[in-house]
C-alpha positions as CSV (number, residue, x, y, z in Angstrom):
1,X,0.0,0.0,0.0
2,X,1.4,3.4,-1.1
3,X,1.1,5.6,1.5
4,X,0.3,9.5,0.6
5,X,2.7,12.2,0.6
6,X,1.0,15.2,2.1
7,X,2.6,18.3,0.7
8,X,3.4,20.9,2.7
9,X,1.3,24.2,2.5
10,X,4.1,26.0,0.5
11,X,3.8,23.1,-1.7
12,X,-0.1,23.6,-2.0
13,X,0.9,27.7,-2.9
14,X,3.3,26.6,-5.6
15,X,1.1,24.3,-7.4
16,X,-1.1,27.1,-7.6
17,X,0.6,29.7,-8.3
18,X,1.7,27.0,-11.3
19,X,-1.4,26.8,-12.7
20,X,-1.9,30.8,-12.8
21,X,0.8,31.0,-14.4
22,X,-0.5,28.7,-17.3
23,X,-4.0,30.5,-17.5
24,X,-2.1,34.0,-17.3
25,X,-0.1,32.3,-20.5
26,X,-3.4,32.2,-22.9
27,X,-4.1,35.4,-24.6
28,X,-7.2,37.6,-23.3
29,X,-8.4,37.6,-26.9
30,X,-8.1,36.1,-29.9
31,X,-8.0,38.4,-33.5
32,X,-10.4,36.0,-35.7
33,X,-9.6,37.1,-40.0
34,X,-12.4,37.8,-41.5
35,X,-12.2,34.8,-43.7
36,X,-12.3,32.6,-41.4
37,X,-15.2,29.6,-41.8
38,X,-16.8,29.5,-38.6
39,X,-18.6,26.5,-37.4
40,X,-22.1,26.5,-36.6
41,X,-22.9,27.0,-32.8
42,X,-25.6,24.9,-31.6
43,X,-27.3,25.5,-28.2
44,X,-27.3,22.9,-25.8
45,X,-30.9,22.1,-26.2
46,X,-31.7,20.8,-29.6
47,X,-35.1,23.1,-31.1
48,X,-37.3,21.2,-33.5
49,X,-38.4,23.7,-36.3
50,X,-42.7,23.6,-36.9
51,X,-43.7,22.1,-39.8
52,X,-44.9,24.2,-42.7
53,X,-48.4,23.2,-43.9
54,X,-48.3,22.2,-47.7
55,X,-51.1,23.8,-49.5
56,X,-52.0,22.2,-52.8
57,X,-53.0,24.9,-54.9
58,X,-54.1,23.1,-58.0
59,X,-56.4,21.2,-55.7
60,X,-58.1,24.0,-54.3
61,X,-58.1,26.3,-57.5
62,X,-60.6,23.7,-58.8
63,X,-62.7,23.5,-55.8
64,X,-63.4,27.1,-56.0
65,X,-64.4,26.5,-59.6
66,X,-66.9,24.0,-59.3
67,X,-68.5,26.2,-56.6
68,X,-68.6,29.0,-58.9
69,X,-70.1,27.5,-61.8
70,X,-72.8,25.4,-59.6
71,X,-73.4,29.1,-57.9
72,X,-73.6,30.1,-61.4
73,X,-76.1,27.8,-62.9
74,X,-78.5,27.9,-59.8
75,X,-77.6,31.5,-60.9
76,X,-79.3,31.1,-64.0
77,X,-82.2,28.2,-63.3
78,X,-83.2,30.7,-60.5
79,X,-84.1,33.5,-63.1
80,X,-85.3,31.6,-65.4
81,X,-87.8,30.0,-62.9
82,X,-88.3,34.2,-62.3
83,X,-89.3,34.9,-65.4
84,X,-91.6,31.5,-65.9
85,X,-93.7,32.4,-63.2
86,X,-93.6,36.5,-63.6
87,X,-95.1,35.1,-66.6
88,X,-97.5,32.8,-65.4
89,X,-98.8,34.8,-62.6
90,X,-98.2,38.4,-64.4
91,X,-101.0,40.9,-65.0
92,X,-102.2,41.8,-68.1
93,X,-103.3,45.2,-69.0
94,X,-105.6,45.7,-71.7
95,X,-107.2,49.4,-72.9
96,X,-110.8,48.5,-74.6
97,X,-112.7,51.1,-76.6
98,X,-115.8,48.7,-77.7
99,X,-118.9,50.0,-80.2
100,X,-122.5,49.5,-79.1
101,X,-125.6,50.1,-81.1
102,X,-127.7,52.4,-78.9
103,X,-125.5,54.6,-77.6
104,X,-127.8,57.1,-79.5
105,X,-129.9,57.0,-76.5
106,X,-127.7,59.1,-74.4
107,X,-126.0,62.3,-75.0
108,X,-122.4,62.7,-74.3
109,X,-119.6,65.6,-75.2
110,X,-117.3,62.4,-76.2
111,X,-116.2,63.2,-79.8
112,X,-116.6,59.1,-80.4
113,X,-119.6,58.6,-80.3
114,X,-120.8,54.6,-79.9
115,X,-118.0,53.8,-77.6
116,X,-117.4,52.9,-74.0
117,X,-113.8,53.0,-72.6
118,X,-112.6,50.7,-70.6
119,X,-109.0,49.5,-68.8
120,X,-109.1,45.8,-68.2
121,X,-106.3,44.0,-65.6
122,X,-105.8,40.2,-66.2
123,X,-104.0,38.1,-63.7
124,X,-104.9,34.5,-64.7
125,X,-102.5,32.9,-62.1
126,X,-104.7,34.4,-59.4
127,X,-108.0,34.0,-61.2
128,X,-109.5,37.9,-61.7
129,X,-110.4,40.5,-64.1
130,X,-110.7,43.9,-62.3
131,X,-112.1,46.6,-65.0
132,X,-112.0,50.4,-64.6
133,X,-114.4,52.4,-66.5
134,X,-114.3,56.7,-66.3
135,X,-117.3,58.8,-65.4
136,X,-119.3,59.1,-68.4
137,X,-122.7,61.1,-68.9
138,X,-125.1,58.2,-68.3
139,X,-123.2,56.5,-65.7
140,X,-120.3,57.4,-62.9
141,X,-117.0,55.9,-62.2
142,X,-117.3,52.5,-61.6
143,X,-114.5,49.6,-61.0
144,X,-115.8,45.9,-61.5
145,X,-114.1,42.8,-60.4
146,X,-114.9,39.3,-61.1
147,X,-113.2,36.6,-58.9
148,X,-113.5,33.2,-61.3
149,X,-112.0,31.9,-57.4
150,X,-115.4,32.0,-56.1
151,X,-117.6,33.0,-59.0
152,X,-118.9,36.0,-57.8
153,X,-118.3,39.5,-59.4
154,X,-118.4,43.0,-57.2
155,X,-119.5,45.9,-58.8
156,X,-118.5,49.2,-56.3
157,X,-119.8,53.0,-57.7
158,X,-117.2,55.5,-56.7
159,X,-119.2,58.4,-56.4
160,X,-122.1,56.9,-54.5
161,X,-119.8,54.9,-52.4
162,X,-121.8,51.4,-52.7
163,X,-120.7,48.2,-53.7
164,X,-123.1,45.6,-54.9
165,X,-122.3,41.8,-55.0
166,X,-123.9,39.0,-57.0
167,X,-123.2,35.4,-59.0
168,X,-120.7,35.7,-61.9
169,X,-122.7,35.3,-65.4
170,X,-120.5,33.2,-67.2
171,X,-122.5,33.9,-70.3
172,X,-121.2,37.6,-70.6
173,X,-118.3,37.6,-68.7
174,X,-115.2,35.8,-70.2
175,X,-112.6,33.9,-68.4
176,X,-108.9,34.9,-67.9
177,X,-107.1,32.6,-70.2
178,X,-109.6,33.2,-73.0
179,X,-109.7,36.7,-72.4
180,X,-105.9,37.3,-72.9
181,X,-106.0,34.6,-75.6
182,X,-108.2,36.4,-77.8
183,X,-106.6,39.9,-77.3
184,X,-103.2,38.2,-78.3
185,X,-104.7,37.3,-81.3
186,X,-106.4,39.7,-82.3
187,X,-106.1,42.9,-81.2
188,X,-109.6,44.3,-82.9
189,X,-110.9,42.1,-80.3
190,X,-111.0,45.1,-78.0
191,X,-112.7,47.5,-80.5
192,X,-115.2,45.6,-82.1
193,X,-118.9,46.5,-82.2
194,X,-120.6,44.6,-79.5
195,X,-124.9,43.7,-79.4
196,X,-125.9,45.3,-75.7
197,X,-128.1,42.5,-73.3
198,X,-129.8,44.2,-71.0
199,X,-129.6,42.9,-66.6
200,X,-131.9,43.8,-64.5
201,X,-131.0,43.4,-60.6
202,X,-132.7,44.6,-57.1
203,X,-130.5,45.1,-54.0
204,X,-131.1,41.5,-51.3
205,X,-131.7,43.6,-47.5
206,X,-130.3,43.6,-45.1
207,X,-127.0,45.4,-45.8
208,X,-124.0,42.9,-46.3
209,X,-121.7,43.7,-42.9
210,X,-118.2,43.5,-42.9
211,X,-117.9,40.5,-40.8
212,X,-120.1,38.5,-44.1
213,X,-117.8,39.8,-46.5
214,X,-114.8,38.9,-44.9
215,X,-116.1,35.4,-44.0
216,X,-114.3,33.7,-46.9
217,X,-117.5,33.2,-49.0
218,X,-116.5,36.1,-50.8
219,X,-112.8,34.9,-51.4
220,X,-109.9,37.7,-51.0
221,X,-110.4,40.7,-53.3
222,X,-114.2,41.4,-53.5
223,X,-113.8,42.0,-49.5
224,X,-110.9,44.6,-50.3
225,X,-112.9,46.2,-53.3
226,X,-115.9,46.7,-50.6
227,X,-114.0,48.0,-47.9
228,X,-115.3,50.9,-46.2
229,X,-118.8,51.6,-47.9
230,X,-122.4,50.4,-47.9
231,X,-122.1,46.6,-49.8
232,X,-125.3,44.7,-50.9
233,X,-125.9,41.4,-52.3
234,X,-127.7,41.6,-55.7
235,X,-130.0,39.4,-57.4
236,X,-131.8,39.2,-60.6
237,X,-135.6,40.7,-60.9
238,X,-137.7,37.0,-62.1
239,X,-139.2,37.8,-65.2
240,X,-142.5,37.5,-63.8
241,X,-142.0,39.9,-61.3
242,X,-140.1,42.3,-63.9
243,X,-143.3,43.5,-65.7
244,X,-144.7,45.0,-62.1
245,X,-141.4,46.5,-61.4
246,X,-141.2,48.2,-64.5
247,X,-145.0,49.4,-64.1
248,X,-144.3,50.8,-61.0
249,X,-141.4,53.3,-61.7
250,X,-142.5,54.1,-64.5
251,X,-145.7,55.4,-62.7
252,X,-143.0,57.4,-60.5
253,X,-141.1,58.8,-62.9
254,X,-144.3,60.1,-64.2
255,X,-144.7,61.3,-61.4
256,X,-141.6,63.3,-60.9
257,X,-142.1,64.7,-63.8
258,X,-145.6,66.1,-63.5
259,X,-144.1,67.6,-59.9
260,X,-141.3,69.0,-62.1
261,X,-144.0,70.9,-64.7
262,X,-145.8,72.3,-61.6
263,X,-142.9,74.0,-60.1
264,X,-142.5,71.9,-56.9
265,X,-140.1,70.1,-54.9
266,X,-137.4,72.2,-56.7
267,X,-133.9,72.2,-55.5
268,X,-130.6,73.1,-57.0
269,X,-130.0,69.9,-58.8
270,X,-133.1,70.4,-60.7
271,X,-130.8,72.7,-63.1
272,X,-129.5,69.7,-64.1
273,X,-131.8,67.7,-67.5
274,X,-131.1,64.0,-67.1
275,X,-131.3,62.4,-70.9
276,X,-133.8,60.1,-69.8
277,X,-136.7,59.8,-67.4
278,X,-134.7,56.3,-65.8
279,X,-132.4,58.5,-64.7
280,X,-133.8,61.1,-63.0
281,X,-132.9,61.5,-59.2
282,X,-135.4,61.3,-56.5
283,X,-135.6,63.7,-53.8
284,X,-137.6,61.6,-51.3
285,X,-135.1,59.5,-49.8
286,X,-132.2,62.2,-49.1
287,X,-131.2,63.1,-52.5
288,X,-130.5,59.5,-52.8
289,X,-131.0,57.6,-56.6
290,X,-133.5,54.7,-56.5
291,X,-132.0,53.3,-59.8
292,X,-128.5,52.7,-61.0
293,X,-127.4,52.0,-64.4
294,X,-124.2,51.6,-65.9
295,X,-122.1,50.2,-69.2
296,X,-119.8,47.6,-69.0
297,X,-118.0,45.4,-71.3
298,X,-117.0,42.3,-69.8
299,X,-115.7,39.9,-72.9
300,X,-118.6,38.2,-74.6
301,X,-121.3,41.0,-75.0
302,X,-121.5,44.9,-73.8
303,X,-123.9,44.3,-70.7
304,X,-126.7,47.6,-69.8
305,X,-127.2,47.3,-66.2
306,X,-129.8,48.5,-64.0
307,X,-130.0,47.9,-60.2
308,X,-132.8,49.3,-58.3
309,X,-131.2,50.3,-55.0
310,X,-132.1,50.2,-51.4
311,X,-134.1,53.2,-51.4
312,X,-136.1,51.3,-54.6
313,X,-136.9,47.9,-52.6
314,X,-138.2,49.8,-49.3
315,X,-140.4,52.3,-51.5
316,X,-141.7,49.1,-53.7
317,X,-142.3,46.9,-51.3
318,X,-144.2,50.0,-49.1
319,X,-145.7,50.3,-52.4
320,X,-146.9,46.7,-52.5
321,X,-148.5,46.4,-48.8
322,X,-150.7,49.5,-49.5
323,X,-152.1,47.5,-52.8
């Protein structure tokens, strides 16, 4: 066994002083050319770079294309489908300026004489014809609308403010299809001379109230043409019942007329000639007229209509009791 030697502390102070002197040897710093290739340092700790995402643009350049052309060609079926049904369900505006044989009858300032102007809207896809005819000499403004939904035709008088409902006559009125049909074809349609059939109607009492007329019986626009004024439902005077009618009135126009020659019940309207004795207002019920008639062409024929109001009814059915 080698024993240890134990130095002495001088011995300790050499050997250090010994390996100062070989640090104190090295330079402080070393002059590096700038030529000189040096190594890469690396840190202790190794540092993973992330990986870049590849993005495969030819790939995705033609997704965006098929999305633009299928965009594209809804695009297209969409406007079509547009215009198929704008079609289909459009409105059709016609301008009629029909001829009717005894227009004679009636005076009027219109230059052309014979005819009755008329603007007619179509709308086949939701089943009406809604016509709008000016203030004339023998008649007011009127509009009429016939709803082939429910068969029923409104007719409402703009300066009376009264709207009068009844059946729709398929005989004289023509249907949507046909009607726009025909004027396609041929455009004289709408200015041809036309024979006049003459309707006779009496108001039905009591007065149509707004809760009937928006019941659904009376489908969607005839409700909305009514709104706000006095509506009645109208029928047709029986033929049997159409001579006595006719009697009557004409026993009050005579009437009015003999009170007219005598000087009494004179007012200021009484300036005012009506053409023919069926139209002359009466005075007895409020200024009020017992008889409406109008013009209207509706497709098939020139209709002359005549309703015999409220006022009418009361008075001939009074009229009736006393006999």
């Amino acid at each position: 066994m080698v024993k240890p030697s134990i130095l002495p502390e001088g011995g300790k102070k050499e050997a250090s002083k010994e390996a100062k002197g070989t640090e104190a040897s090295l330079p402080a710093f070393a002059v590096i050319p700038l030529g000189t290739d040096l190594p890469p340092k690396y840190d202790d700790c190794t540092v993973e770079a992330a990986p870049i995402p590849v993005v495969n643009r030819p790939r995705k350049l033609g997704v965006c294309l098929c999305v633009s052309m299928l965009l594209t060609l809804l695009l297209i079926i969409g406007l079509a489908v547009v215009m198929f049904l704008g079609h289909a369900s459009g409105k059709y505006q016609f301008r009629c300026g029909v001829g009717y044989g005894d227009y004679k009858d009636y005076p009027s300032s219109h230059e052309d004489r014979g005819t009755l102007e008329e603007e007619v809207e179509v709308d086949p896809f939701e089943g009406y014809e809604q016509i709008e005819i000016p203030e004339q000499d023998y008649c007011e403004r009127l509009t009429i609308l016939h709803d082939f939904t429910v068969n029923m035709t409104a007719y409402r008088l703009r300066r009376s403010q009264v709207c009068y409902v009844t059946f729709l006559d398929k005989e004289i009125v023509m249907g949507p299809d046909e009607f726009i049909e025909r004027a396609e074809e041929n455009p004289q349609f709408l200015t041809d001379h036309y024979e006049t059939v003459h309707e006779t109607y009496r108001v039905v009492l009591p007065e149509l109230t707004p809760t009937s007329l928006n019941s659904g019986r009376f489908g969607f626009y005839i409700p909305m043409l009514c709104d706000g004024v006095e509506s009645y439902w109208i029928e047709k005077i029986p033929e049997d019942e159409l001579e006595a009618w006719e009697a009557y009135w004409a026993s009050q126009d005579q009437e009015d007329s003999e009170s007219r020659e005598d000087g009494h019940d004179q007012d200021d309207d009484d300036d005012f000639e009506l053409p023919n004795p069926e139209h002359r207002r009466r005075r007895a019920v409020g200024g009020a007229s017992d008889v409406k008639e109008f013009l209207a062409f509706e497709g098939h024929k020139l209709s002359k209509f005549k309703i015999y109001t409220k006022e009418a009814v009361e008075a001939f059915k009074k009229a009736s009791n006393k006999n």
